[in-house]
N, C-alpha and C positions, 0 to 999 in steps of 0.2 A: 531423490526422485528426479529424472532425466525430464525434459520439456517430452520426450518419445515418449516415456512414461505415463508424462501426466496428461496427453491430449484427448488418450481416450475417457478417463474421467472427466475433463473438460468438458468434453463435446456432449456428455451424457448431463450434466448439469446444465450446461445451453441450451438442451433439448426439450429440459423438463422443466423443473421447479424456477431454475434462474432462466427461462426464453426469454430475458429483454436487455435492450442495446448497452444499459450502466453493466450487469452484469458480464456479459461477452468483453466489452470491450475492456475492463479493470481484470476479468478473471482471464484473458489472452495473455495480457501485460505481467500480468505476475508469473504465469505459467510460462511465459517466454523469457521471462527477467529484463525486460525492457522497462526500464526507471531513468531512462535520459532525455530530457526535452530534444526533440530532433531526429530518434528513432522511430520507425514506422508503425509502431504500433502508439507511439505516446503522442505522437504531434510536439505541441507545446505544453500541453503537461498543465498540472495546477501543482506548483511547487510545494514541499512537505511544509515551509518553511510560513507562509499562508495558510496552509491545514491547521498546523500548530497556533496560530494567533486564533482562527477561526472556533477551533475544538475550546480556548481557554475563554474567549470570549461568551460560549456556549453555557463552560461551565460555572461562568461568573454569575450570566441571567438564571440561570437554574437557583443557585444559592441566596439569589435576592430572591426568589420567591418561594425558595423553601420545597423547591421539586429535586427529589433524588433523580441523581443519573449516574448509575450504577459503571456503565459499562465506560464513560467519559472519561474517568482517570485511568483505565488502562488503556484506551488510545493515546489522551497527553504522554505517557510514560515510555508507550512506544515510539511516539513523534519523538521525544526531546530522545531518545534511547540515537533515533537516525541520525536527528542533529547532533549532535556529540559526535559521532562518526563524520561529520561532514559532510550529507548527505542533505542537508536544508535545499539546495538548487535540485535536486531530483524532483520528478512527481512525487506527490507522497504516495504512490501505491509499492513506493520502493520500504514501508513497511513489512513488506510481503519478503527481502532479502533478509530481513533481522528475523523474522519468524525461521526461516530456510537457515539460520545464523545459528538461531537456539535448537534447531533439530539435530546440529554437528555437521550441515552440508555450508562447503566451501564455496563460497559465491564471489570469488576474487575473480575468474576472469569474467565477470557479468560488470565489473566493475573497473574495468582496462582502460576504457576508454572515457573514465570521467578525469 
């Protein structure tokens, strides 16, 4: 799926269900493939590398009280999936390449300039 491809589903998601600013601006970035702090759509980015402490810290408090979070180990698994590629300095929206990764699309020149 081409960034040409995917704008018009974009733009129909920003118009409806996701109209507010978290999602335009994460769902731009991913559909743009923009995961480098310093790119115009990232700024400064919140690094995967800090998502990843954040999410396990998460699902630490969860286990001390005994609250399931279902969906919390498949984010860890994706995070640590980025880092292993060495991708930790990226935003972590750069998840969004390894998803693009396991569909069989080639995301190496998104990745030229890290």
């Amino acid at each position: 799926l081409s960034l040409h491809d995917a704008l018009p589903i974009l733009e129909m998601l920003n118009t409806t269900i996701f109209d507010c600013l978290i999602y335009k601006g994460y769902g731009n970035r991913v559909a743009a493939r923009q995961h480098i702090p310093g790119q115009p759509l990232v700024g400064p980015g919140f690094q995967l590398d800090l998502g990843a402490k954040d999410v396990q810290l998460a699902m630490n408090a969860a286990q001390q009280v005994g609250a399931p979070m279902p969906f919390a180990s498949v984010l860890r698994d994706r995070f640590i999936t980025q880092q292993a590629k060495g991708r930790g300095k990226m935003d972590w929206s750069t998840i969004g390449l390894g998803v693009s990764e396991d569909a069989g699309i080639d995301v190496s020149q998104h990745l030229a300039d890290c």
